[in-house]
Structures are given as C-alpha cells and as structure tokens.
BATORSE-175353 format. One record per residue: residue number from 1; x, y, z of N, C-alpha, C in turn. Coordinates in nm, 2 decimals. Example, Ala and Ser with C-alpha at 12.3 -4.5 7.8 and 13.67 -1.06 7.14 Angstrom:
BATORSE-175353
KEFI   i n.east n.north   n.up ca.east ca.north  ca.up c.east c.north   c.up
KEFI   1   1.32   -0.57   0.78    1.23    -0.45   0.78   1.32   -0.33   0.78
KEFI   2   1.28   -0.22   0.71    1.37    -0.11   0.71   1.29    0.00   0.79
END
This chain:
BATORSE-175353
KEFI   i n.east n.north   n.up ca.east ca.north  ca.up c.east c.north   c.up
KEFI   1  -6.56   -3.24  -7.91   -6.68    -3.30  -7.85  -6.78   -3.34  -7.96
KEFI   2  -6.80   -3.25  -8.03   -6.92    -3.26  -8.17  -6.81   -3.37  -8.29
KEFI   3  -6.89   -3.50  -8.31   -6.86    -3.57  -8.33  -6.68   -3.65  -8.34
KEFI   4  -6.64   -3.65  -8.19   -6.51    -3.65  -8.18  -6.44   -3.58  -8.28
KEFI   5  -6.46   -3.42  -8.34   -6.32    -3.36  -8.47  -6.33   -3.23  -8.40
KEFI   6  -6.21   -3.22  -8.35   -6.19    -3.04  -8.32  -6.20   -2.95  -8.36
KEFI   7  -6.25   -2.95  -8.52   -6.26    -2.92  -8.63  -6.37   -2.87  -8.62
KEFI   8  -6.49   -2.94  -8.58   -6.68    -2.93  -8.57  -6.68   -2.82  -8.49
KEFI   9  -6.65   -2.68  -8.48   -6.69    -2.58  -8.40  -6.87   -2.57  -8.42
KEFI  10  -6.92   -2.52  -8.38   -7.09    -2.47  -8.41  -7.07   -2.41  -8.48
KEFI  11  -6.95   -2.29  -8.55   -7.02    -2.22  -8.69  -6.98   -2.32  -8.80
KEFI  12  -6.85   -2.36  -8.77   -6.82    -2.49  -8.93  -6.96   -2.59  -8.96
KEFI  13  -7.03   -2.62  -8.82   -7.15    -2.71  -8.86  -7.22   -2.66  -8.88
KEFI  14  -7.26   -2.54  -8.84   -7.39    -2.49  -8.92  -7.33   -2.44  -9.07
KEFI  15  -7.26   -2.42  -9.06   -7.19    -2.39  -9.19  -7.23   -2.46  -9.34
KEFI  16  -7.14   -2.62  -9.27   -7.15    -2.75  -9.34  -7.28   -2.73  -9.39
KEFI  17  -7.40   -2.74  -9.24   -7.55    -2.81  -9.28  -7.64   -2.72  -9.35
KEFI  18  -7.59   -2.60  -9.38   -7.65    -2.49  -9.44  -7.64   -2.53  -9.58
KEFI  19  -7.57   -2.59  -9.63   -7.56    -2.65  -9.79  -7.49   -2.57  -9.87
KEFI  20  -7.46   -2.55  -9.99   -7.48    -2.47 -10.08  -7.50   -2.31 -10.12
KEFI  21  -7.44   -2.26 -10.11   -7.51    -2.13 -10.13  -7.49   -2.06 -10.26
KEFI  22  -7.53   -1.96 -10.34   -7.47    -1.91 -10.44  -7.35   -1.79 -10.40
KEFI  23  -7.40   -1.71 -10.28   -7.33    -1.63 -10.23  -7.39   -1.64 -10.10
KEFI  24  -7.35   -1.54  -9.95   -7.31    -1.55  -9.82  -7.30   -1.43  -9.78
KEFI  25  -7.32   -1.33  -9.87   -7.32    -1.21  -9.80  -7.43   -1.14  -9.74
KEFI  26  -7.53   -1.17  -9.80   -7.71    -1.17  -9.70  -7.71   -1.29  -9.58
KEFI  27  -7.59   -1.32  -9.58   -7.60    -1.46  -9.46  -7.55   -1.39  -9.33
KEFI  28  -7.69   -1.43  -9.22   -7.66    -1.44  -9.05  -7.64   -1.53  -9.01
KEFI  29  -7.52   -1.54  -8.97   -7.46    -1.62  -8.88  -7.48   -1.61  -8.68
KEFI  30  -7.57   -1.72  -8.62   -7.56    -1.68  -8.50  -7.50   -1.81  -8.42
KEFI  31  -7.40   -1.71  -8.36   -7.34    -1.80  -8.22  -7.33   -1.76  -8.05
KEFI  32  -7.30   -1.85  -8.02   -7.36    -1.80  -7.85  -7.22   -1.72  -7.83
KEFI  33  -7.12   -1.79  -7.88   -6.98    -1.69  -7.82  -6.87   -1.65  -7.93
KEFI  34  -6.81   -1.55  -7.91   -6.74    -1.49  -8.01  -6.65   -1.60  -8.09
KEFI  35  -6.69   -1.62  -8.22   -6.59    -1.72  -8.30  -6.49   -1.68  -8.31
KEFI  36  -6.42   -1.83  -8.28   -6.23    -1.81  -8.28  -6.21   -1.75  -8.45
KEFI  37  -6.07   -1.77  -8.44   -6.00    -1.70  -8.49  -6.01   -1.82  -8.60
KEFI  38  -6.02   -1.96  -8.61   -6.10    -2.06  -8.73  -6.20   -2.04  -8.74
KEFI  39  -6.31   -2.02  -8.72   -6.44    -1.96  -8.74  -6.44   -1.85  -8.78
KEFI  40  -6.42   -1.74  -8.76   -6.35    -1.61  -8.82  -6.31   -1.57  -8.92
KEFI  41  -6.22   -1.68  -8.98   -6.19    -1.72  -9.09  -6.27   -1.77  -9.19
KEFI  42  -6.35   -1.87  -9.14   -6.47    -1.92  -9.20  -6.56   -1.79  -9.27
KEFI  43  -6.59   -1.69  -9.19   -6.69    -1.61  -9.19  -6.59   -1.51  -9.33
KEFI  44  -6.45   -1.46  -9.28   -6.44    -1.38  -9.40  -6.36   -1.50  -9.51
KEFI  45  -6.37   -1.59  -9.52   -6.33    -1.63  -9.64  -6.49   -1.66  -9.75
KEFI  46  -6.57   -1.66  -9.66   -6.72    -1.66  -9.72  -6.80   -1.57  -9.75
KEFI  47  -6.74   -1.46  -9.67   -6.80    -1.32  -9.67  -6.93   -1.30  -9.63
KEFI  48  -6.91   -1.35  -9.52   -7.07    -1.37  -9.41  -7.10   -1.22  -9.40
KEFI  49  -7.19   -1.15  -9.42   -7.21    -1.00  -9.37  -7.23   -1.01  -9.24
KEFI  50  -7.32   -1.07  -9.18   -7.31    -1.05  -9.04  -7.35   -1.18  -8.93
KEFI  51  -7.27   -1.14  -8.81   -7.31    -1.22  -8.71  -7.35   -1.21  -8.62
KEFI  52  -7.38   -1.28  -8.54   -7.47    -1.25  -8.38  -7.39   -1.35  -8.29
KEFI  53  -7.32   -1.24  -8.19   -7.27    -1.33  -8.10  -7.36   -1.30  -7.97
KEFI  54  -7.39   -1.44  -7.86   -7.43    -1.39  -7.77  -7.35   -1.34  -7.66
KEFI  55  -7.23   -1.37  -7.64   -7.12    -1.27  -7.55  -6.99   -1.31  -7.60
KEFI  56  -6.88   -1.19  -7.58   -6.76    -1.18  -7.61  -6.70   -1.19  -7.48
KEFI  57  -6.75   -1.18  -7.36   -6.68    -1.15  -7.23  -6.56   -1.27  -7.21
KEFI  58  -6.59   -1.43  -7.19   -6.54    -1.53  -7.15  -6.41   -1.53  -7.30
KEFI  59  -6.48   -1.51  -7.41   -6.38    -1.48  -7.50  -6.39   -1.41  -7.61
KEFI  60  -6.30   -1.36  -7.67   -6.31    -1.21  -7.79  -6.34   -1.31  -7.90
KEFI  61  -6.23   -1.41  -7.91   -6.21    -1.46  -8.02  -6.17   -1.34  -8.16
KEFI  62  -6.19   -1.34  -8.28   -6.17    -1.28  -8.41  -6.28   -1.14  -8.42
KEFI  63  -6.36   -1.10  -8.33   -6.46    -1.03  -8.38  -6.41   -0.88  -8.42
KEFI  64  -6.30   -0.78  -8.33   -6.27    -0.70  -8.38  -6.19   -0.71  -8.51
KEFI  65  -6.15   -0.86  -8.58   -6.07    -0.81  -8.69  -6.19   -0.85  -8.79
KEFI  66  -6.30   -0.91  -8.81   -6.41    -0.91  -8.84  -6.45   -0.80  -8.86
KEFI  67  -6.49   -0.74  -8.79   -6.54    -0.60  -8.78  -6.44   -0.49  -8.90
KEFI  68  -6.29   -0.48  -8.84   -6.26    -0.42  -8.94  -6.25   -0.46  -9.11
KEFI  69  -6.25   -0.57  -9.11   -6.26    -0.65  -9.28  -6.41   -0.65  -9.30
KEFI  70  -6.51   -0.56  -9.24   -6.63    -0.50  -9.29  -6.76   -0.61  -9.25
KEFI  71  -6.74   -0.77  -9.19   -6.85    -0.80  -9.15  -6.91   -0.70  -8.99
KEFI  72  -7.06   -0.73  -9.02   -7.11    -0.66  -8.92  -7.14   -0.77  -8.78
KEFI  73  -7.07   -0.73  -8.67   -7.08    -0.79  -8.55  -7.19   -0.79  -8.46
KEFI  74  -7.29   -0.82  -8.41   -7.37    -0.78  -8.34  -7.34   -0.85  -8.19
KEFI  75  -7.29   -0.80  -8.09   -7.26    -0.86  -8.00  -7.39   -0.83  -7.88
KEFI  76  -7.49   -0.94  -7.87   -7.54    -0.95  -7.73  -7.55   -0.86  -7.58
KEFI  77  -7.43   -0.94  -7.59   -7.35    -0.93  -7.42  -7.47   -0.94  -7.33
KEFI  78  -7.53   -1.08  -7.36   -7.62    -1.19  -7.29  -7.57   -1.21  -7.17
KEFI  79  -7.60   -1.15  -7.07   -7.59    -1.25  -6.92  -7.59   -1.37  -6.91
KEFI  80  -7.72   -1.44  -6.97   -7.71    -1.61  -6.95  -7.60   -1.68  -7.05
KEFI  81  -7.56   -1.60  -7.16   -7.44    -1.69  -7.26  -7.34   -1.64  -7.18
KEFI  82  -7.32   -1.55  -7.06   -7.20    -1.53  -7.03  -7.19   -1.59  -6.90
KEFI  83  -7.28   -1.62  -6.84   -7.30    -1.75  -6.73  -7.24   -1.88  -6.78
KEFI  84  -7.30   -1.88  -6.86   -7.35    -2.04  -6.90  -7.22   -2.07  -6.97
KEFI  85  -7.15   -1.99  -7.02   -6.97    -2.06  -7.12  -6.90   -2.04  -7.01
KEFI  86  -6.89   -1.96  -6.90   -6.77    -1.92  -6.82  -6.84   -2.03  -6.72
KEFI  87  -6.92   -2.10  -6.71   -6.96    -2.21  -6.59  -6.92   -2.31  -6.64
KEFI  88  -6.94   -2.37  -6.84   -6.87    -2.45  -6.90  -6.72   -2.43  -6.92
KEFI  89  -6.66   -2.32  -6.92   -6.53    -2.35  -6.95  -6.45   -2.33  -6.83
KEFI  90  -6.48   -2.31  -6.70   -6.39    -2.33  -6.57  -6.42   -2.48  -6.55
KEFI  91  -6.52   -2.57  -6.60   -6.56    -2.72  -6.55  -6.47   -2.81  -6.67
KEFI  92  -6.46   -2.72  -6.78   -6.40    -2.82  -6.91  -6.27   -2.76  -6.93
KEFI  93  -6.17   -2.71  -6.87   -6.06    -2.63  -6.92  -5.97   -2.74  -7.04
KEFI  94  -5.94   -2.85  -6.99   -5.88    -2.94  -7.10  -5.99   -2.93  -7.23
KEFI  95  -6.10   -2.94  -7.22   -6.19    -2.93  -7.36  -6.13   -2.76  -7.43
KEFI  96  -6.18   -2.71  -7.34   -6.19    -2.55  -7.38  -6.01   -2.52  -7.46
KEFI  97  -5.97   -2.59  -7.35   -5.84    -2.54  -7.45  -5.83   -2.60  -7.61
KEFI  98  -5.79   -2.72  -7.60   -5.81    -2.82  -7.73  -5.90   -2.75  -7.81
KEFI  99  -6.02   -2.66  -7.76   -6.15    -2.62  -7.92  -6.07   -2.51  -7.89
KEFI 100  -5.98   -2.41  -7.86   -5.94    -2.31  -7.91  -5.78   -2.28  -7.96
KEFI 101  -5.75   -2.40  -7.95   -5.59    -2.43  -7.98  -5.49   -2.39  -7.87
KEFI 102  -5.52   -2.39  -7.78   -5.46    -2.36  -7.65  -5.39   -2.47  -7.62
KEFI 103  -5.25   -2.41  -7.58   -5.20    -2.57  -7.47  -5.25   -2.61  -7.30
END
C-alpha cells in the first residue's frame, strides 16, 4: 500500500525517515500492531531498546522473541488498535496477507 513496495511496513518508514543515527539503543519505536517478524528484525539488528505496540491481539507478530533478545516490549492492548486492525484486516485479507508474507 505505502508507496506501492511491500517492503514500506510503518516501522521500515519511520525507520528510513528517522535518518542517521549514531546508535538506537535509547530509541522508541511506536507502532499500532505487533511488528512482523521483518520489522522485528529491523528492531534487533538495530538494537532498538524499546517498543510500543498498540495491540498484539489481531497479531503477535516477533514480539515475544524480541523480548527474549532483551528489547523492551510495551504492549498497550488498546481496544481502539484492536478494533480498528481486526476491522482493516477482515475488509483487506488479500492486502493483509501480502504485508505479512502470507499466501
């Protein structure tokens, strides 16, 4: 969706637009839903200390193996992010699969 590349999740963009950094380990990362398992990646290959998801319910994605490789997780478990992705992803299933590598 974000600029037609399946690639543009919201943390890779904020990622990208965040610029430069010297280091990433005083970096908060916040997203509405638990980042996949590419975004996850993102986070410990950068060594994001911590993140903010607003719910894990609709999906886990990477956060428990996050958690154990020492970033700190802060999970929400927001009612309206857990409305609002499970209302988007029963309407978008062909999107939702494609951004999570699903067939």
């Amino acid at each position: 969706m974000q600029e037609n590349d399946p690639s543009v999740h919201g943390e890779t963009d904020a990622f990208r637009r965040a610029g430069r950094q010297r280091r990433y380990r005083d970096t908060i990362m916040v997203t509405t839903l638990a980042p996949c398992w590419y975004c996850s990646g993102l986070v410990r290959q950068f060594n994001i200390g911590t993140v903010v998801v607003g719910e894990s319910v609709n999906f886990r994605g990477g956060i428990d193996w996050l958690r154990e490789n020492g970033t700190e997780v802060i999970d929400l478990n927001d009612a309206g992010c857990i409305a609002m992705l499970g209302d988007w992803i029963a309407a978008n299933p062909e999107v939702w699969n494609e951004d999570i590598g699903e067939d």
